[in-house]
C-alpha positions in Angstrom: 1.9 18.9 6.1 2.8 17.1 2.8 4.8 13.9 3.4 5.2 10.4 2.9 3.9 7.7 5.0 3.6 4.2 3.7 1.1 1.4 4.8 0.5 -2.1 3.2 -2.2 -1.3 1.1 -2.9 2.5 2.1 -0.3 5.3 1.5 -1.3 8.8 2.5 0.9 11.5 0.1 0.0 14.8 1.9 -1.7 16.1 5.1 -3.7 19.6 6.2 -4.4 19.3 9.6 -6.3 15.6 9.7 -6.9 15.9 6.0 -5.2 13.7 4.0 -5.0 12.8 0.6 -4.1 8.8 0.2 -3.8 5.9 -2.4 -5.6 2.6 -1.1 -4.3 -0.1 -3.2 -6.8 -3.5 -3.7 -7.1 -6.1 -6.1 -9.2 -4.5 -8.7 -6.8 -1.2 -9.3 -5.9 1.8 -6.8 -8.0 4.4 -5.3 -7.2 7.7 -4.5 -8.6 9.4 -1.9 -10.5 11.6 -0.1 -13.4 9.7 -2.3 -17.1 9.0 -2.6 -18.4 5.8 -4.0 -21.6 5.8 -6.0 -23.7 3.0 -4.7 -24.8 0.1 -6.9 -26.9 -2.3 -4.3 -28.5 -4.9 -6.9 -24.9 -4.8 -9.1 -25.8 -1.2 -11.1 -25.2 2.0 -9.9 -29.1 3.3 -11.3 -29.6 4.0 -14.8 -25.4 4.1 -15.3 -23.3 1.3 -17.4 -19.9 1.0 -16.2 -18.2 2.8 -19.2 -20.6 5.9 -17.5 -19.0 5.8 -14.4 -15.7 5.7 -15.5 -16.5 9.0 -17.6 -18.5 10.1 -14.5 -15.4 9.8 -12.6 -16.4 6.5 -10.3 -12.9 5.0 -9.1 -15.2 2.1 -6.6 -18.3 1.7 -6.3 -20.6 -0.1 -3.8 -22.6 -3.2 -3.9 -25.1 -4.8 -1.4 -24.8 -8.1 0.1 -28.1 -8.3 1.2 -29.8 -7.7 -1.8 -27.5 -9.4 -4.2 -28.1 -12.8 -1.8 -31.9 -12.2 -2.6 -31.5 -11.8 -6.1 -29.8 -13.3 -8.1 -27.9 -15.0 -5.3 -24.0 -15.2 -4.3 -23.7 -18.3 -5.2 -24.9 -17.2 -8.7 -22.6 -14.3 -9.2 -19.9 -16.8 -7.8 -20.7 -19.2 -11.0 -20.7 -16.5 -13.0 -17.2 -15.7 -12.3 -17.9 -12.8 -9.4 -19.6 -9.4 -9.4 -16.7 -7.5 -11.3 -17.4 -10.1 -14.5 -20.9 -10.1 -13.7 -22.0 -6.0 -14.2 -18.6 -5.8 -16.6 -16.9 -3.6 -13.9 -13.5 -3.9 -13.9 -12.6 -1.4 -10.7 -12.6 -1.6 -7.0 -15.7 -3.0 -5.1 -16.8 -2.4 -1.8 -19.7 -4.4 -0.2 -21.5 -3.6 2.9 -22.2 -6.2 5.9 -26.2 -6.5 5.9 -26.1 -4.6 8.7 -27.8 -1.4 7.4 -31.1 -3.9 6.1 -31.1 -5.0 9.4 -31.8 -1.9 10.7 -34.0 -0.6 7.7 -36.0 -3.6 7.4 -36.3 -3.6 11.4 -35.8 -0.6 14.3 -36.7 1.8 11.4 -39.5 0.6 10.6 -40.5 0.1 14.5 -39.6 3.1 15.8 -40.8 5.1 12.5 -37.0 6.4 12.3 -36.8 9.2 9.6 -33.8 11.0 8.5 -35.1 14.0 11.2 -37.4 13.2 14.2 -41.3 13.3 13.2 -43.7 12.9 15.9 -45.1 9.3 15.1 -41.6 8.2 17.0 -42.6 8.0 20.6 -46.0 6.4 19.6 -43.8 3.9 17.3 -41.7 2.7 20.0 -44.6 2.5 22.3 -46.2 0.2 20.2 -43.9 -1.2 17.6 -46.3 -4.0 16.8 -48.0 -1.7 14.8 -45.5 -1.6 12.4 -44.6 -5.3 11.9 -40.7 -5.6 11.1 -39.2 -7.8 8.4 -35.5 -8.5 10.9 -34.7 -9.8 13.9 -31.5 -9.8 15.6 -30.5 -12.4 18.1 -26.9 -13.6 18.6 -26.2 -16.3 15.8 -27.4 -12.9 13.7 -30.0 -11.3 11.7 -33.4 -13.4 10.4 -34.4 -11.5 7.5 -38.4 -11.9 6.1 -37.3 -11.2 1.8 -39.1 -8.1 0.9 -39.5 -9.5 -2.9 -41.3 -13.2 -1.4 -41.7 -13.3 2.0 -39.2 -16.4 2.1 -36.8 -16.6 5.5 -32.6 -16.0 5.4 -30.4 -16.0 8.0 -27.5 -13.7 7.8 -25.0 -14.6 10.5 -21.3 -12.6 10.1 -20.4 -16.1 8.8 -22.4 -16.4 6.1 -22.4 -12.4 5.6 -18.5 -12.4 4.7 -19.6 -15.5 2.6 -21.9 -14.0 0.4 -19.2 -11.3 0.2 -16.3 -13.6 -1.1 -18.6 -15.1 -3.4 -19.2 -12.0 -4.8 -14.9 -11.7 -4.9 -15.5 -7.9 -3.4 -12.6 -5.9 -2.8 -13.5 -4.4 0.3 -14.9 -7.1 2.7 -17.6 -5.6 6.1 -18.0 -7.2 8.9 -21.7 -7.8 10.1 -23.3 -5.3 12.7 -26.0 -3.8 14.3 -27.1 -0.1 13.8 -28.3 1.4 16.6 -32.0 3.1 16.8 -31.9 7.0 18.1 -34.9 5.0 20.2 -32.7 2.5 21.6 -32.3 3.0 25.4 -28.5 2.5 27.1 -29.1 -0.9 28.6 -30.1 -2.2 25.0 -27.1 0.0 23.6 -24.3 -1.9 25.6 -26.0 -5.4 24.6 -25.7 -4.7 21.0 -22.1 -3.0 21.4 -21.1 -6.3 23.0 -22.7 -8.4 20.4 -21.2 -6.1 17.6 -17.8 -6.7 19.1 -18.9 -10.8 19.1 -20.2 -10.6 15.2 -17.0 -8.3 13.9 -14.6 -11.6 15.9 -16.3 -14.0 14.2 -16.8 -12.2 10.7 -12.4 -11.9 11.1 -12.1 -15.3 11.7 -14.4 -16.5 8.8 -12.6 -14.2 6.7 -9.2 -15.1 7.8 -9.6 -19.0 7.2 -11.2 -18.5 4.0 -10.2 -15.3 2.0 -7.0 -17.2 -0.1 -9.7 -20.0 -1.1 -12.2 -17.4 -2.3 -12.2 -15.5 -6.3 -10.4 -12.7 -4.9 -7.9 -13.7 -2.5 -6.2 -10.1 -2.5 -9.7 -8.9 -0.8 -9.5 -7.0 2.2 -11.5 -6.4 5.6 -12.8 -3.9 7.0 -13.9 -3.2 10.8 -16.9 -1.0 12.3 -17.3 1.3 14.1 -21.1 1.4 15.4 -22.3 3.6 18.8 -24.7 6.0 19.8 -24.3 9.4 19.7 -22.4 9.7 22.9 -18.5 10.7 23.4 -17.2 8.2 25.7 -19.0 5.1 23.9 -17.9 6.3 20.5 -14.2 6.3 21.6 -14.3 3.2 23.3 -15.8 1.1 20.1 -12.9 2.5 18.3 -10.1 1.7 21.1 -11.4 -2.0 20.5 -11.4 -2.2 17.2 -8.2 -0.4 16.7 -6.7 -3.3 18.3 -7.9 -6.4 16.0 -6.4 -7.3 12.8 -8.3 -5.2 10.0 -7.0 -3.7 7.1 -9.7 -0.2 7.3 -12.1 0.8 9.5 -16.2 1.9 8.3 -17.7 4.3 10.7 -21.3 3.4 11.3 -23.8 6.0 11.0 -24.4 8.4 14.0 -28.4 8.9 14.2 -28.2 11.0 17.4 -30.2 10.1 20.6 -33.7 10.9 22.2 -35.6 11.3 24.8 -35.2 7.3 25.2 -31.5 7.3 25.6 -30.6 7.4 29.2 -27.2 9.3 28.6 -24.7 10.4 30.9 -23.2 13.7 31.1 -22.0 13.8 27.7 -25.7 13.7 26.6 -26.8 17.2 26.9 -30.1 19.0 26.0 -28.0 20.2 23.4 -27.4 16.7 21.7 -30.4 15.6 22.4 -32.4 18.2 20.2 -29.2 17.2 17.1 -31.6 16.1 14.2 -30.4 12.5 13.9 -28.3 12.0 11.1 -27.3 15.9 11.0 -24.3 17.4 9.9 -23.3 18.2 13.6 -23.8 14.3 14.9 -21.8 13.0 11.8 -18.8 15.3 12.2 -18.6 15.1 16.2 -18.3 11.2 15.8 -15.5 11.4 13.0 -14.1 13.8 15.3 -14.2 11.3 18.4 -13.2 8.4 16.9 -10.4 9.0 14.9 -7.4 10.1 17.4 -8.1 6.5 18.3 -7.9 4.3 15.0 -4.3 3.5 13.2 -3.2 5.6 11.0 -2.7 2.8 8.7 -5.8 2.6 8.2 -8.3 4.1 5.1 -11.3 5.5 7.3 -14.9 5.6 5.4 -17.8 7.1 6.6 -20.3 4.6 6.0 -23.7 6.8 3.8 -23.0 10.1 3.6 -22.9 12.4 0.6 -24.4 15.3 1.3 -21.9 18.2 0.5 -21.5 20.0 3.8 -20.9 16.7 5.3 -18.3 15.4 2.7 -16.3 18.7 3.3 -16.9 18.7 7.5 -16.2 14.8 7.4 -12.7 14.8 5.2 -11.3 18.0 7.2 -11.7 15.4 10.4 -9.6 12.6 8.4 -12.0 10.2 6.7 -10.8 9.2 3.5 -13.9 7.0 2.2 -17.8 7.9 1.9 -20.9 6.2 -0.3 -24.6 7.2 -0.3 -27.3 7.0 -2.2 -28.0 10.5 -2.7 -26.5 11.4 -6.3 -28.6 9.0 -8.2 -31.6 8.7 -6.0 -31.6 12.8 -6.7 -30.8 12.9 -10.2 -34.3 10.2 -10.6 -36.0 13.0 -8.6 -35.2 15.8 -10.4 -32.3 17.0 -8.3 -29.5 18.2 -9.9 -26.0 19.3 -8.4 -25.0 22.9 -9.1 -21.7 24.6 -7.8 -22.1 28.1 -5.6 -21.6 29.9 -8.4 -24.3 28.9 -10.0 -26.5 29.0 -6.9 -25.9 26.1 -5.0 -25.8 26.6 -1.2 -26.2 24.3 1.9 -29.7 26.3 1.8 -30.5 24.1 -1.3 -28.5 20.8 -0.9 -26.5 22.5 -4.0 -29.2 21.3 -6.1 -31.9 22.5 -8.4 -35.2 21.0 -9.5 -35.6 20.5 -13.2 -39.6 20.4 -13.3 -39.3 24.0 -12.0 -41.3 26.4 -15.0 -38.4 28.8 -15.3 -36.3 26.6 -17.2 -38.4 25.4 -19.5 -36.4 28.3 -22.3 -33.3 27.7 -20.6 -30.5 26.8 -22.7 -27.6 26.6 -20.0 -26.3 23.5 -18.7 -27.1 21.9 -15.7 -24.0 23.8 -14.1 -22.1 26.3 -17.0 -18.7 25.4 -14.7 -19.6 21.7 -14.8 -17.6 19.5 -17.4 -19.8 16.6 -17.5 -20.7 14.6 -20.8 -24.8 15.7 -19.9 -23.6 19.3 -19.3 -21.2 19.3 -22.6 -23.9 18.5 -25.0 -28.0 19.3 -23.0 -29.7 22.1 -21.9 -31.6 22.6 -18.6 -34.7 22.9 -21.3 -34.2 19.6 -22.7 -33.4 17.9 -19.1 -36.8 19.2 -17.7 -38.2 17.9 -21.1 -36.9 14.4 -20.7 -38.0 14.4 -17.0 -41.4 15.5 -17.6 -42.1 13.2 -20.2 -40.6 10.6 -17.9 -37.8 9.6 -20.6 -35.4 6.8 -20.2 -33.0 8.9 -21.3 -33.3 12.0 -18.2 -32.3 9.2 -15.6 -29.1 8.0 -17.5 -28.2 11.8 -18.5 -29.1 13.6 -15.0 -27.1 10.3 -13.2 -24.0 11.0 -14.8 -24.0 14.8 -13.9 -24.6 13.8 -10.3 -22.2 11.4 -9.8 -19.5 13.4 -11.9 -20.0 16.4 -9.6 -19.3 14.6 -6.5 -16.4 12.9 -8.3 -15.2 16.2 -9.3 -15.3 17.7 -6.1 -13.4 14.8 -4.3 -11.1 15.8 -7.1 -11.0 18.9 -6.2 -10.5 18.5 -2.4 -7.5 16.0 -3.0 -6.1 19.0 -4.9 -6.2 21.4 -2.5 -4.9 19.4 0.8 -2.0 19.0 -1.3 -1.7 22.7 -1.9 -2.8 23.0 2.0 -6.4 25.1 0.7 -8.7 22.8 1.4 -10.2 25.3 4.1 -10.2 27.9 1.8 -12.1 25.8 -0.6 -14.4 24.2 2.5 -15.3 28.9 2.4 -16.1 28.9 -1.1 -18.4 26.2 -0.9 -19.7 26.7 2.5 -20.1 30.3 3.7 
């Protein structure tokens, strides 16, 4: 139910069962959530300045401290007066760990992970040499092969929650390892136990260095990685609960396979979950967060799909980034509301090359109130698109990212007017 309850830097104003609606206060301004962050890994959100996102709706975004170490360097950005002065963005930042490029840039490309299962995967893990990896993780951390020239970096939780002061983020990660779907339990308990070892020492680091660092008011946040498994889940968060952070990330849940020597919470049921499916994602919120402080903000660490956003924040996360809006928008994808058509069916999207609106003078979304749907039509989108224009990136960006905005909006509206599962109906049956 609506109430007060105050934290030192996370306030939650009103409750609907685990909903909640909070205000997370950093260094850079205050954040109200439930919210989603659009993701700017090289220090720009794709094809949006930052006077965009603000009309777009942005309150934080995300940058990436694996790529940003590549090019142009922390120590650059540092120079240069930090990543807020150096893309002119004068909100919250979030950075992420590494820990996702060492799983993208390794296990996924060894065990041919996908998004769903696909039948090179067995094959893959039998023989992963096939597909030569560019990460390795041992326990000082993760060597990394650069993708752009093939030189070598280390990334230890040391020098991870380095690169991130450098770059004076907000919101601090710790470093750790994602688990493969293909991963068996033996290797699952070694890297839990060496994620628990690389969170310590990323604490530590961050503790004996944050007030020397551009943005001493940064804060930390712990992670909560696993399997797709009840019992491990809930014990990763019982441990993290008890070390000093100032917010938890919840790392992906890809499911499990046929490699995964479960116990009894493994079922045939679980095992056939597509990894990364709406089930998997809301089952582990679910698990995990009886056991993490309530003084806590909670984010869900990639997800932005709309079923998962609504299934996620009625389970009490507060905090989600992905990808999807503006790696959509590039490919044609456009957000539209269920009244317009969108439906879990379609992602809530349509695809602007489609013939039928090449007449069509409508906006994107008629209910959407978006600078691109104020002033374009769906004709002159599928123009821009087809004729690969700068300008359909930039235009069909801020739509995305402003519906996603909007609908945070929206959802922080209704848990204070205790409706949220009435809106969750309108959007989802």
């Amino acid at each position: 139910m609506i109430g007060l309850e105050a934290m030192a830097n996370f306030t939650v104003i009103a409750k609907e069962g685990e909903a909640r609606v909070g205000v997370l206060q950093t260094a850079h301004g205050r954040v109200e959530t439930p919210v989603f962050m659009p993701v700017g890994t090289q220090g720009s959100v794709k094809a949006l300045d930052p006077e965009d996102l603000r009309t777009a709706g942005a309150q934080i975004i995300l940058g990436n401290t694996y790529h940003l170490n590549l090019r142009p360097t922390s120590e650059l950005i540092k120079q240069l007066g930090g990543l807020h002065q150096f893309m002119g963005w004068d909100g919250p930042i979030l950075t992420d760990s590494g820990g996702f490029q060492a799983f993208s840039l390794g296990d996924m490309i060894a065990h041919g992970i996908r998004k769903v299962p696909n039948s090179s995967n067995k094959s893959s893990l039998d023989n992963p040499t096939l597909k030569p990896t560019l990460a390795k993780i041992s326990e000082e951390g993760v060597q990394f092969t650069s993708h752009i020239d093939g030189s070598k970096h280390l990334l230890t939780p040391e020098r991870s929650i380095e690169i991130q002061l450098n770059l004076g983020s907000d919101i601090v990660l710790v470093l750790d390892e994602l688990l493969s779907p293909m991963h068996n339990r033996d290797y699952a308990r070694q890297s839990l136990e060496r994620t628990h070892r690389w969170e310590l020492r990323s604490l530590k680091y961050f503790q004996e260095h944050v007030a020397d660092s551009i943005n001493p008011n940064a804060q930390i946040f712990g992670i909560v990685q696993g399997v797709y498994d009840k019992k491990i889940r809930q014990a990763e968060a019982k441990w993290v609960a008890e070390q000093d952070f100032d917010g938890i990330s919840i790392g992906g849940s890809m499911g499990t396979s046929e490699f995964y020597n479960g116990d009894d919470d493994v079922t045939a049921e679980t095992i056939s979950i597509d990894w990364a499916a709406s089930k998997a994602i809301a089952k582990t919120v679910e698990w995990v967060v009886p056991f993490l402080p309530a003084s806590w903000p909670r984010h869900v660490l990639g997800i932005g799909e709309i079923q998962n956003l609504f299934d996620c924040v009625q389970r009490g996360a507060d905090m989600f980034d992905c990808v999807a809006a503006t790696r959509r928008a590039r490919n044609g994808s456009l957000y539209i509301s269920p009244k317009q058509g969108g439906k879990v069916q379609n992602k809530y999207t349509l695809l602007i090359s489609k013939a039928e609106y090449k007449m069509d003078a409508k906006p994107i979304d008629q209910l959407c109130s978006c600078y691109t749907c104020q002033h374009f039509t769906r004709a002159y989108l599928r123009h821009l698109y087809l004729a690969k224009e700068l300008l359909y990136y930039r235009l069909a960006s801020i739509h995305n990212v402003y519906f996603l905005s909007n609908l945070m909006s929206q959802m922080r509206e209704a848990i204070q007017n205790q409706e949220l599962q009435k809106l969750k109906k309108e959007w989802t049956d």
